[in-house]
C-alpha positions, -999 to 999 in steps of 0.1 A, spaced: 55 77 131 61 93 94 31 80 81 39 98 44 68 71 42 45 44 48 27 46 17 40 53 -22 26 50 -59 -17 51 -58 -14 43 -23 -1 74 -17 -25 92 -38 -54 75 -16 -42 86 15 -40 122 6 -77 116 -3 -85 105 26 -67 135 44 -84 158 21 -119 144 32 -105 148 72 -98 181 68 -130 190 54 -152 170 77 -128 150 105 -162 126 111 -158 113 72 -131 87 81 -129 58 102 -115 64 139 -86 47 135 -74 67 100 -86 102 123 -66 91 149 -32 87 128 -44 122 107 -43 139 142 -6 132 143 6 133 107 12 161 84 9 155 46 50 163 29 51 196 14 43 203 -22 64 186 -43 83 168 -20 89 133 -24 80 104 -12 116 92 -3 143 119 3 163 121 -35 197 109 -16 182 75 -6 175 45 -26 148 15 -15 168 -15 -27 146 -49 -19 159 -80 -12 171 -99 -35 159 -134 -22 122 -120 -14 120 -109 -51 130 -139 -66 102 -160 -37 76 -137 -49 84 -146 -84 87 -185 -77 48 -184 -55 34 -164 -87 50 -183 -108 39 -219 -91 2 -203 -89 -2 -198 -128 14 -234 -135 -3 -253 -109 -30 -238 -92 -57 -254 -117 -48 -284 -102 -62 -274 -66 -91 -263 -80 -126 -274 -78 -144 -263 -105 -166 -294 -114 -201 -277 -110 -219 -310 -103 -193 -321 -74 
């Protein structure tokens, strides 16, 4: 498991945190996280996330579905609501 390619923007940034506080004190995560920090190494410095040769293309169709829910949400979604205070 590369966990390093599992994570990218802030994300990654938080899980660096968290390996940070393991390697100071292994007790000051969760078991599960200490479990997967027992098997992983963080990338070297200044390596990235994604090697430079390959490009993370998403799909175009789950895009454009995430768009249309958000979308539909902000149109609609005051309509589902049930904001009347009294009942």
């Amino acid at each position: 498991m590369d966990l390093w390619h599992e994570f990218h923007g802030p994300n990654a940034g938080y899980v660096l945190e968290l390996y940070d506080r393991f390697r100071a004190n292994p007790n000051s995560v969760d078991p599960a996280t200490r479990a997967a920090f027992e098997r992983w190494q963080p990338p070297a410095e200044g390596q990235p996330a994604v090697p430079s040769g390959e490009i993370i293309v998403p799909e175009a169709d789950k895009v454009m579905a995430t768009v249309n829910l958000a979308t539909t949400i902000r149109e609609y979604g005051h309509l589902a609501a049930h904001i009347d205070p009294l009942g």
